[in-house]
C-alpha positions in Angstrom: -21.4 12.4 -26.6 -19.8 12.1 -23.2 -21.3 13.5 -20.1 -24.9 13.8 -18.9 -28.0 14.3 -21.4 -29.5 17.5 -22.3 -32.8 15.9 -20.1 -30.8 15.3 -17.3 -29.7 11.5 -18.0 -26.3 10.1 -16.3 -25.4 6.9 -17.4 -23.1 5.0 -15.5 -20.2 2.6 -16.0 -19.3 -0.5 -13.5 -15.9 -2.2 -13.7 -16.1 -5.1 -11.2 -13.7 -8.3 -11.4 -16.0 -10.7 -12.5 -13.3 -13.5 -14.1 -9.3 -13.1 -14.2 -8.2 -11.6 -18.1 -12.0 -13.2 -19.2 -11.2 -16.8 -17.8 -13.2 -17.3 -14.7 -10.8 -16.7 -12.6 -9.3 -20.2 -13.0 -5.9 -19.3 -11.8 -5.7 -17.4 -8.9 -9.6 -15.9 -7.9 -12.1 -19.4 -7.8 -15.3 -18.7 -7.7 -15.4 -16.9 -4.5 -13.4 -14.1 -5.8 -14.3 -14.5 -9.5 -18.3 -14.4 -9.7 -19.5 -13.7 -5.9 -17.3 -11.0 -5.2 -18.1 -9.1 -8.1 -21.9 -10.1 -8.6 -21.8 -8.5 -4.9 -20.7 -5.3 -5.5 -22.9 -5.8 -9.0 -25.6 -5.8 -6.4 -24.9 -2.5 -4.1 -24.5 -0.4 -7.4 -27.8 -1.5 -8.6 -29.2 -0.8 -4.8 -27.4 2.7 -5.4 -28.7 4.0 -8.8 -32.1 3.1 -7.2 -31.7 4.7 -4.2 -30.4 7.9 -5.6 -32.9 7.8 -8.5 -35.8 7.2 -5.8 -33.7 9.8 -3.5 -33.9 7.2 -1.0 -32.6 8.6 2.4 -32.5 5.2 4.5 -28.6 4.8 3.7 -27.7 8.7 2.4 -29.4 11.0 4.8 -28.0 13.7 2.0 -30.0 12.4 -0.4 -33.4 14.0 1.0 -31.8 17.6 1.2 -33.6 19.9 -1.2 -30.7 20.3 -3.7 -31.1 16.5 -4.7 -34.6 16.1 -4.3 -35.5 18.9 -6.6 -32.9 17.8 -9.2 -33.6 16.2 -12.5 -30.7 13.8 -13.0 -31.8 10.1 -13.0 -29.1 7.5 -13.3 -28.8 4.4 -15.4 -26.2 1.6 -14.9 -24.3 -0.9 -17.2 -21.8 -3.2 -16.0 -18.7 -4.5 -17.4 -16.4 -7.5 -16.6 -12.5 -5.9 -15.5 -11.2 -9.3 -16.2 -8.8 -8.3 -13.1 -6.2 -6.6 -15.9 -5.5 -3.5 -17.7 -6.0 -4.7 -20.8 -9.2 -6.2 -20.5 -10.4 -3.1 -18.9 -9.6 -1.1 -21.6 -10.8 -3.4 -23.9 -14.2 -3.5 -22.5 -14.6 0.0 -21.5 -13.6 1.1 -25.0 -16.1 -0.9 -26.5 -18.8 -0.3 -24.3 -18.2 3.5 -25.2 -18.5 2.7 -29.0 -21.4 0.7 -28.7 -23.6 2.2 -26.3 -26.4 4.8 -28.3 -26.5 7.0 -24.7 -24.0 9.5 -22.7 -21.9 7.9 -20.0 -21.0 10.6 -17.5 -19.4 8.5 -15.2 -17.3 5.2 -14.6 -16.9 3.4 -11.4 -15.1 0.4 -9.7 -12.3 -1.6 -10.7 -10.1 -3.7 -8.0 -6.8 -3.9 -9.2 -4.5 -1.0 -9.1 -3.4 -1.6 -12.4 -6.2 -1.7 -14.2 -7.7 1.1 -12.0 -4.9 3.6 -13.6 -5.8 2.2 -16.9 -9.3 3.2 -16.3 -8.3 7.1 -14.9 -6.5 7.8 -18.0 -9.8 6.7 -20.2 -11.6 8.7 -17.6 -9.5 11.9 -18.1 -9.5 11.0 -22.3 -12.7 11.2 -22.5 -13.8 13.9 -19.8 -15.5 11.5 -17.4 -15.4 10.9 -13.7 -13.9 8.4 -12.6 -14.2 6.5 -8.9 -12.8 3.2 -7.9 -14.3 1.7 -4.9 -11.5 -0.8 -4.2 -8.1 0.3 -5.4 -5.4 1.4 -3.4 -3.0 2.7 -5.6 -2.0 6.5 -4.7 -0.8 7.2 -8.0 -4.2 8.0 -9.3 -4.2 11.5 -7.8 -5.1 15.0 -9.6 -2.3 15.2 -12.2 -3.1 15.7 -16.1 -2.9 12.1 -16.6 -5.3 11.0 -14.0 -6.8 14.5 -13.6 -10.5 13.8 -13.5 -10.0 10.4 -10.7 -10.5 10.7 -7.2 -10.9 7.4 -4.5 -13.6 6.1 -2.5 -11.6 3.9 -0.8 -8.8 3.7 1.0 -5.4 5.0 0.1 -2.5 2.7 0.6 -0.9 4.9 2.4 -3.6 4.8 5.1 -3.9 0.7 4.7 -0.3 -0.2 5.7 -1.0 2.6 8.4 -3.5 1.2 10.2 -1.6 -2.7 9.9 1.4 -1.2 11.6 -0.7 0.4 14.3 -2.1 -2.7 14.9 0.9 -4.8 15.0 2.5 -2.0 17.2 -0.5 -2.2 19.6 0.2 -5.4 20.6 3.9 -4.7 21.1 5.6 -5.8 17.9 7.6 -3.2 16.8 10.4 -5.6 14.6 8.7 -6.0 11.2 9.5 -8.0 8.3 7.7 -7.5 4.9 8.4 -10.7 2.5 6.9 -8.8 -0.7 6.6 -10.2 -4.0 7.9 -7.6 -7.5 4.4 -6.7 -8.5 4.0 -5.1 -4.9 7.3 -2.9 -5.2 4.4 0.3 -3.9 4.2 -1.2 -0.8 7.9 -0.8 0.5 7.2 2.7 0.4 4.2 2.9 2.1 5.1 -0.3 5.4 8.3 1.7 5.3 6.8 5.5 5.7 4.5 4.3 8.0 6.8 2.2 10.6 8.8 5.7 10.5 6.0 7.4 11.7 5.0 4.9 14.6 8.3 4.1 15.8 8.6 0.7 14.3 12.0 -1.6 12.8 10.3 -2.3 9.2 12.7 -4.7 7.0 11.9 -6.2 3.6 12.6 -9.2 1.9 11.5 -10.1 -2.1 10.8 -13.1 -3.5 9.5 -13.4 -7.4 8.5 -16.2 -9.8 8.7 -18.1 -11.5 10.2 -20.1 -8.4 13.4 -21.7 -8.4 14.1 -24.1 -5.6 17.5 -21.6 -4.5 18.9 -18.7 -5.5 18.5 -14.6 -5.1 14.5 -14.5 -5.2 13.7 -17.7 -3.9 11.2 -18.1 -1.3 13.4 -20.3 0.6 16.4 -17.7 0.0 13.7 -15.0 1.5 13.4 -17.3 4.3 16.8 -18.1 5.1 17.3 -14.0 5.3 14.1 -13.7 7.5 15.5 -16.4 9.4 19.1 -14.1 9.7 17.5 -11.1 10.8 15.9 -12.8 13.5 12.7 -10.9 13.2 9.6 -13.0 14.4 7.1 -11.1 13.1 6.2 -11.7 9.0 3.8 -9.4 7.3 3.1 -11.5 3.8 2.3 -9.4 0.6 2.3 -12.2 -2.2 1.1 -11.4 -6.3 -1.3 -14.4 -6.0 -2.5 -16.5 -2.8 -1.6 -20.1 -3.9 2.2 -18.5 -4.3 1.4 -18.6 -0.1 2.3 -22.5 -1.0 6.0 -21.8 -1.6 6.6 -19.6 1.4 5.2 -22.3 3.4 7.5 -24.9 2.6 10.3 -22.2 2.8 9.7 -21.5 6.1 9.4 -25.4 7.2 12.4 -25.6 5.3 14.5 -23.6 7.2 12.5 -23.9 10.4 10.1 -20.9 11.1 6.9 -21.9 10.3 6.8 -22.9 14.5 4.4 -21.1 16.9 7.4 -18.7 17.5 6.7 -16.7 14.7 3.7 -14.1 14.2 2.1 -14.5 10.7 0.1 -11.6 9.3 -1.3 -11.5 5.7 -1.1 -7.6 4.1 -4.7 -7.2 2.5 -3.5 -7.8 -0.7 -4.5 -11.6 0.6 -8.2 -12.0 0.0 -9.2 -14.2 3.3 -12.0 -15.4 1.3 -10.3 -17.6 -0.9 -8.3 -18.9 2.4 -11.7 -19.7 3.5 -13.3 -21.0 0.3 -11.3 -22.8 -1.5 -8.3 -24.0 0.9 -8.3 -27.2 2.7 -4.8 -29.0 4.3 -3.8 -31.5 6.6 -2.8 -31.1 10.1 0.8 -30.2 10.8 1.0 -29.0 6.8 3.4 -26.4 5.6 0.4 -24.2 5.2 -1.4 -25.2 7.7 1.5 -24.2 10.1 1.5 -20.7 8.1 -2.6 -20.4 8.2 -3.5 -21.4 11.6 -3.0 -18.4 14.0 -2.4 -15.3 10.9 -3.5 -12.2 10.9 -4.7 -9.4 8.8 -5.4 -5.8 8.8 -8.2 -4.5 6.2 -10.8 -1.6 5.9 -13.9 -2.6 6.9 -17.4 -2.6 5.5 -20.2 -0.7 7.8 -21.9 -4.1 7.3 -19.2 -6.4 8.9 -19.0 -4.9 12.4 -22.8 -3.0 12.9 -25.4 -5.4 13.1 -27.6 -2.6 12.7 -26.3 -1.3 9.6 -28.5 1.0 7.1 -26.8 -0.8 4.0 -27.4 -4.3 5.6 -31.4 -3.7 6.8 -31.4 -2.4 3.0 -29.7 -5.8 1.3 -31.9 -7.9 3.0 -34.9 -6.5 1.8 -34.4 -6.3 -1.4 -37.2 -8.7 -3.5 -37.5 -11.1 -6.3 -38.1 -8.1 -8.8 -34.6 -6.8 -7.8 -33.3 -10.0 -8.2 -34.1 -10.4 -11.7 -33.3 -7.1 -12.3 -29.8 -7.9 -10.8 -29.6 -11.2 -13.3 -30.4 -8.9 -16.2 -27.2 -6.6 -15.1 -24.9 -9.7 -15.1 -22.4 -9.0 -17.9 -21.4 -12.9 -18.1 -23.6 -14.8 -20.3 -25.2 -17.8 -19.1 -22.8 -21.1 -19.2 -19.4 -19.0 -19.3 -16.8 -18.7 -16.7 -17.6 -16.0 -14.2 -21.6 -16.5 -14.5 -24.0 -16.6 -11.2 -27.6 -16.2 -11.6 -29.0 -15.0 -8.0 -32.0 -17.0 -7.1 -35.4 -15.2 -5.9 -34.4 -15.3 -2.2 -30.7 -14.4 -2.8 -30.7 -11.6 -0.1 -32.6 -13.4 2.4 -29.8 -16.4 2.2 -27.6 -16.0 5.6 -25.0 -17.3 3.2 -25.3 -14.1 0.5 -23.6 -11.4 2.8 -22.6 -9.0 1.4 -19.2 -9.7 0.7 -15.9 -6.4 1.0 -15.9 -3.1 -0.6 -20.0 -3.6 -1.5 -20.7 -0.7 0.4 -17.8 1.1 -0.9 -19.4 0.4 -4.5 -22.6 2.2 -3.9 -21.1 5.0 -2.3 -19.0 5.5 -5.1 -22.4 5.3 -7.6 -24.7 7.4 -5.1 -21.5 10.2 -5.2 -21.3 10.2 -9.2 -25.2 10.7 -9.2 -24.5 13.8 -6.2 -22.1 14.8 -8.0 -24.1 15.4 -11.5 -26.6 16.8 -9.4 -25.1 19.6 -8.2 -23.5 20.5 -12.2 -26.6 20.0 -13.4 -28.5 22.7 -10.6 -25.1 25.1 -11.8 -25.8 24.7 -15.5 -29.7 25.3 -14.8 -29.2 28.4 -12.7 -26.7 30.1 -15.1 -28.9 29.0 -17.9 -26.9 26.6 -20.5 -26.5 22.9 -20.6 -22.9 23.4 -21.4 -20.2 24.1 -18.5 -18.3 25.9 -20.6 -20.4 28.7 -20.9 -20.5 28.8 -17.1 -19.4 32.4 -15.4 -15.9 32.7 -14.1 -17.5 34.0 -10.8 -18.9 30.3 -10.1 -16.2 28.3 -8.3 -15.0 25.9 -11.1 -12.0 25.0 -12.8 -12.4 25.1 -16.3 -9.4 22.6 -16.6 -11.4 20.0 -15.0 -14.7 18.5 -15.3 -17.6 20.8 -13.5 -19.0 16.9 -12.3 -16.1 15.9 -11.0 -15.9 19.2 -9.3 -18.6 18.8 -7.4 -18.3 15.3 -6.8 -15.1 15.6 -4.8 -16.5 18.3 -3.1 -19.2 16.4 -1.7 -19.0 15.4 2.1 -22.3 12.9 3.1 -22.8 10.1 5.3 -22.7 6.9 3.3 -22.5 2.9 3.6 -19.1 2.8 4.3 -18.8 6.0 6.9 -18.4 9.7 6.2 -17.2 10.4 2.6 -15.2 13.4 1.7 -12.9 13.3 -1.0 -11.3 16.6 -1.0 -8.0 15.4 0.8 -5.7 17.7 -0.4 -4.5 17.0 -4.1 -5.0 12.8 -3.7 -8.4 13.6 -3.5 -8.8 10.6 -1.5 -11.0 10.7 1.5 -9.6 11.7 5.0 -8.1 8.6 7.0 -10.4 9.7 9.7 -13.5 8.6 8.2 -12.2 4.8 8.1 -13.0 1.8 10.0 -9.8 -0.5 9.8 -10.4 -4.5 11.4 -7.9 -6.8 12.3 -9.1 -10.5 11.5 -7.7 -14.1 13.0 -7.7 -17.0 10.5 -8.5 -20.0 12.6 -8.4 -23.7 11.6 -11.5 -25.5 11.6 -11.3 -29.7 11.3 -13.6 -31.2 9.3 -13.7 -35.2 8.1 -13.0 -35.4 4.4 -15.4 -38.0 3.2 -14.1 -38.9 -0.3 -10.0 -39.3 0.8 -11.2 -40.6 4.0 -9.2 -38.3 6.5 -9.6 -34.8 8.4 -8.4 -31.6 7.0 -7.8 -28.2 8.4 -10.1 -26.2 6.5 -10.5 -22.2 7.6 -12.2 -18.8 9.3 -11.3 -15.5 9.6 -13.0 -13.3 12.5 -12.9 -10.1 13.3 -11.0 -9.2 16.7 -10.1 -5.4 16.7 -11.4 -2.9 15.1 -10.5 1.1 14.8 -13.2 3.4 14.4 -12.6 6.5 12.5 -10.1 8.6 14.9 -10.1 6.3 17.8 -7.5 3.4 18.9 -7.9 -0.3 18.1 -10.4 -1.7 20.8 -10.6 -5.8 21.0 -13.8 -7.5 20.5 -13.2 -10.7 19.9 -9.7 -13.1 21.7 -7.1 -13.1 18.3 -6.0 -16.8 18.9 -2.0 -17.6 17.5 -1.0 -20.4 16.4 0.0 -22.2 19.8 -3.4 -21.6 21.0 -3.0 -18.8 23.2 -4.5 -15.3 23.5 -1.0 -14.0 23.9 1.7 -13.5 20.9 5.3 -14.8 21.3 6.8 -12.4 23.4 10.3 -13.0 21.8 9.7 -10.0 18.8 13.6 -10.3 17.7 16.3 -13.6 18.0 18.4 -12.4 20.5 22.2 -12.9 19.2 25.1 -12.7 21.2 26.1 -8.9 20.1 29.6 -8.6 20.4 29.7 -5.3 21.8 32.5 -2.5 22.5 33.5 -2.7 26.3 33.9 0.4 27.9 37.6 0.2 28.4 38.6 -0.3 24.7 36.4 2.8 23.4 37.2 4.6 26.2 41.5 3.9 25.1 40.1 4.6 21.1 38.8 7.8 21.7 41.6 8.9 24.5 44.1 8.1 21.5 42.2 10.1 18.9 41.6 13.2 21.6 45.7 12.8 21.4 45.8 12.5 17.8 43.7 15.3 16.7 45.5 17.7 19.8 49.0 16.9 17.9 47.9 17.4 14.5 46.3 21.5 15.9 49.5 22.2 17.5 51.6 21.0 14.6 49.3 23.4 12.4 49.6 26.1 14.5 53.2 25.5 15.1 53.4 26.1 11.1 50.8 29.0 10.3 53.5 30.8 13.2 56.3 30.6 11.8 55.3 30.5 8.3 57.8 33.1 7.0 61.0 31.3 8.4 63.6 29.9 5.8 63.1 26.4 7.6 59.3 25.9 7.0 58.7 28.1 3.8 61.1 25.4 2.6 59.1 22.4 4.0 56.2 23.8 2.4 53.8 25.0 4.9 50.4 24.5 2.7 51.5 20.8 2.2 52.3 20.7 5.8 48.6 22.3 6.8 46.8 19.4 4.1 49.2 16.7 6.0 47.4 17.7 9.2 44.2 17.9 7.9 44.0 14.8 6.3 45.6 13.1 9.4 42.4 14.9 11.6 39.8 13.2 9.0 41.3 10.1 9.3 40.7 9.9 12.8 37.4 11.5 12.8 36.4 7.9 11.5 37.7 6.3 14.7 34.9 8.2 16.6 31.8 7.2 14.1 32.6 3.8 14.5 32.7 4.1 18.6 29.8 3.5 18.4 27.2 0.8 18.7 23.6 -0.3 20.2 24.6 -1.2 23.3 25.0 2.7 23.7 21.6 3.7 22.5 22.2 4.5 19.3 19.5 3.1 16.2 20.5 0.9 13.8 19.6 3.6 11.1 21.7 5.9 12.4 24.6 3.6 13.4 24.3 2.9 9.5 25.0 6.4 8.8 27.6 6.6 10.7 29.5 3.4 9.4 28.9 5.0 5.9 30.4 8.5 6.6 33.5 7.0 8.5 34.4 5.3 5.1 34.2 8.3 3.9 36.5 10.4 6.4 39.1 7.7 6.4 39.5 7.3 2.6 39.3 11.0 2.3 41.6 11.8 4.8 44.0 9.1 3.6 44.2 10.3 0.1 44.5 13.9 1.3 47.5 12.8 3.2 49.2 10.8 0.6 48.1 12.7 -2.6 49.9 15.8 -0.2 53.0 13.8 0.3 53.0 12.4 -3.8 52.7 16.4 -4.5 55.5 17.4 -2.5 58.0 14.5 -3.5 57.2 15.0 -6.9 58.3 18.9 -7.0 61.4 18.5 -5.1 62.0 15.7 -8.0 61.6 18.3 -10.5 63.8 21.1 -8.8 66.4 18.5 -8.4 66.0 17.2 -12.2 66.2 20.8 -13.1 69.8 21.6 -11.2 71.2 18.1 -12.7 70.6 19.1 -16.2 73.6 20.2 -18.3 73.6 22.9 -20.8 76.1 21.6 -24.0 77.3 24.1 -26.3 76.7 24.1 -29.9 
């Protein structure tokens, strides 16, 4: 049976990417990514089933209000390996279902987007709430396929928001987005959102598997980034080591120099740049590392030294921690496995690492959530929501948990949470802290090859507060040292321009065409009814005109260019609709004249013919 127990009971699901597709995350993750990540966020839901079941206030003021104090629901938590695809997540949660003996009444987490859709649709199969703490994807929204999802996080709509108010905060406003296939979404959402701020947003794809040239390439992306002329590159690659490629690209065709502005969309986990990568001075990818940038949501945790959630991690003891081992779904010896010593949370080096707050807020919510269902149920006497009276305000079509849940509005690890944003049921940009982070090299003396490597640290230099502008707190250093960016945003080219003389004679000339082509109308609608015109044909005559006037209407769409303050996307407009006009009024003209010539050949054809008597 799905949903809570008749005594109150909520079991909950956690999908966290412990391995990559069950394989430790040997490809693209390492062990940053693979087992801490995820043992991480393992650790802030366990901290948030025992806060809510001990209605701990220290982090959720909420959870000391009377409604969840006197309520009966205690939580319990499993949690699964996502194996960072939709297959293995389906896999896993479909036979944690059929083999668990109690109720699950909610599931939580999962990273990727794909996989995160996966788990909605199990979600809405099964009548279950579903959260995800880390996904982006704004195609899990309140439609009968995910109808029963809602996000904790942050929508990608609002992420590639706040990295093009950064970027426009610090005057670049000519963007180019080198995007790999699996991140198609994204084009949508940089584009929409340099719309809305005013900013020049071009793209660029590049797939594998990589050929050295050709339509795809990295270097054939690069030579077209290089074309444009654009010198600032927002990065959005499937996997970080494909970051290898695109460095050599751009050394290839020469703009990996300190010319060019670097930024990494947050599809980039800096912590495997920090972790796991190590290069040479004056490297491809140490040209493309040293001085990047990226935009992410933040943690409470990474910018409040103070922080509730913090003060909370660090306290919790060697009882927690074996409880925490116990949780680990990766048995001892295989890929993915950690086991957290006693003083794991007093370890400087065991931060908690991104989206761990978002995690337990997304646990705490589902244990809300089932809360206030369960106070309905009791108060209208049935353990069933079914049997609840129309008058209570409920969907029936949904489930009464999930109705509650994303009606909930609390102060949690990760800011204010309120997930009834309109049908994404996402929560309100305005309750997100967004940071902008500068990966900086950091030599160090290689001991075994004998030599010193570039190895790598992000910091955190602005940061937006829900509502508020970016605000520096730290000097972003680029990649020629300085505190400054390049101040050339766009390769100046020599523009050949229209002078004022020649479109001054073009549209003097078309003023004279068009006045011609009215009179000579005119003329003909006047005298009409005289033997000359009604056999010239005055309706061919009118189309002649007409066609003659949209022919030159082109002429004036194409007078036009930047030089007269006129954007690019509407210059293209214009280029398009004077093809248009001047092929129109070209075969208006012509298919007239064929028209006309053809009937007086058969009048004539009809005269010539001779009638033979039998």
């Amino acid at each position: 049976k799905m949903g809570m127990g008749e005594d109150g009971s909520c079991h909950i699901a956690a999908l966290l990417p412990f391995t990559e597709f069950g394989m430790g995350g040997n490809r693209i993750n390492q062990q940053r990514y693979a087992t801490q990540h995820a043992f991480s966020n393992m650790a802030a839901a366990l901290m948030a089933m025992e806060d809510f079941n001990a209605r701990d206030s220290r982090i959720v003021p909420e959870l000391s209000d009377d409604e969840f104090t006197e309520c009966d629901v205690k939580l319990s938590l499993s949690v699964l390996d996502d194996g960072s695809s939709n297959d293995f997540t389906v896999s896993n949660l479909l036979n944690h279902i059929n083999d668990m003996s109690g109720e699950i009444c909610g599931i939580a987490g999962v990273n990727d987007n794909f996989a995160a859709r996966e788990a909605a649709v199990l979600g809405a199969a099964f009548d279950v709430p579903y959260i995800t703490h880390a996904a982006e994807t704004s195609k899990i929204s309140r439609t009968p396929l995910f109808r029963l999802s809602a996000k904790i996080s942050a929508d990608e709509f609002f992420r590639a928001d706040a990295l093009i108010k950064y970027l426009a905060s610090i005057g670049r406003t000519h963007i180019m987005l080198v995007y790999s296939a699996v991140h198609e979404d994204i084009i949508r959402v940089i584009t929409l959102a340099g719309k809305e701020n005013g900013v020049d947003v071009r793209t660029e794809i590049f797939q594998p598997p990589f050929a050295s040239t050709g339509v795809g390439s990295p270097l054939d992306a690069m030579r077209r980034v290089k074309e444009s002329g654009f010198r600032t590159i927002v990065l959005a690659p499937a996997r970080v080591p494909h970051l290898v490629y695109i460095a050599q690209a751009a050394q290839d065709v020469g703009i990996d120099t300190d010319e060019y502005l670097w930024f990494a969309y947050d599809v980039v986990d800096l912590d495997i740049i920090a972790e796991s990568v190590k290069t040479q001075p004056g490297d491809p990818l140490d040209n493309l590392y040293s001085g990047m940038g990226s935009v992410r949501t933040l943690d409470g945790f990474a910018f409040k030294d103070d922080d509730a959630f913090l003060q909370a991690w660090k306290e919790n003891d060697e009882e927690f921690v074996s409880r925490l081992n116990t949780l680990n779904p990766i048995a001892p010896q295989m890929p993915g496995f950690i086991f957290a010593q006693p003083n794991y949370f007093q370890d400087e080096r065991n931060f908690p690492i991104l989206f761990s707050s978002f995690m337990y807020d997304t646990v705490v919510a589902l244990g809300m959530g089932a809360c206030r269902a369960r106070n309905i149920m009791i108060n209208n006497g049935t353990s069933s929501p079914l049997q609840i009276p129309q008058q209570v305000n409920f969907n029936p079509g949904l489930n009464l948990q999930y109705n509650e849940t994303v009606k909930l509005q609390f102060q949690g690890a990760s800011g204010m949470v309120n997930l009834l944003d309109g049908f994404s049921y996402t929560r309100d940009i305005d309750t997100f802290t967004f940071g902008a982070y500068n990966v900086r090299p950091k030599l160090e003396f290689d001991e075994m090859q004998n030599v010193s490597k570039h190895r790598y640290e992000y910091f955190l230099t602005s940061q937006r507060l829900p509502g508020e502008e970016y605000s520096e707190i730290n000097p972003f250093i680029y990649a020629d040292g300085r505190t400054t960016p390049p101040s050339l945003q766009r390769e100046a080219f020599e523009n050949n321009f229209l002078s004022s003389g020649i479109r001054a004679t073009g549209l003097s000339l078309v003023a004279i065409g068009i006045a011609i082509n009215l009179i000579m109308a005119t003329w003909v609608f006047i005298n009409r009814k005289k033997r000359p015109v009604r056999v010239s044909q005055p309706l061919f005559l009118g189309f002649i005109c007409f066609g003659s006037i949209m022919s030159l209407i082109a002429i004036i769409l194409i007078s036009f260019d930047e030089s007269y303050g006129v954007s690019a996307t509407y210059l293209g407009k214009m280029c398009n609709a004077a093809l248009w006009f001047f092929f129109l009024g070209y075969l208006i003209v012509y298919s007239t004249l064929f028209s006309k010539l053809w009937r007086i050949n058969k009048v004539l054809s009809l005269h010539r013919r001779v009638v033979k008597p039998i």
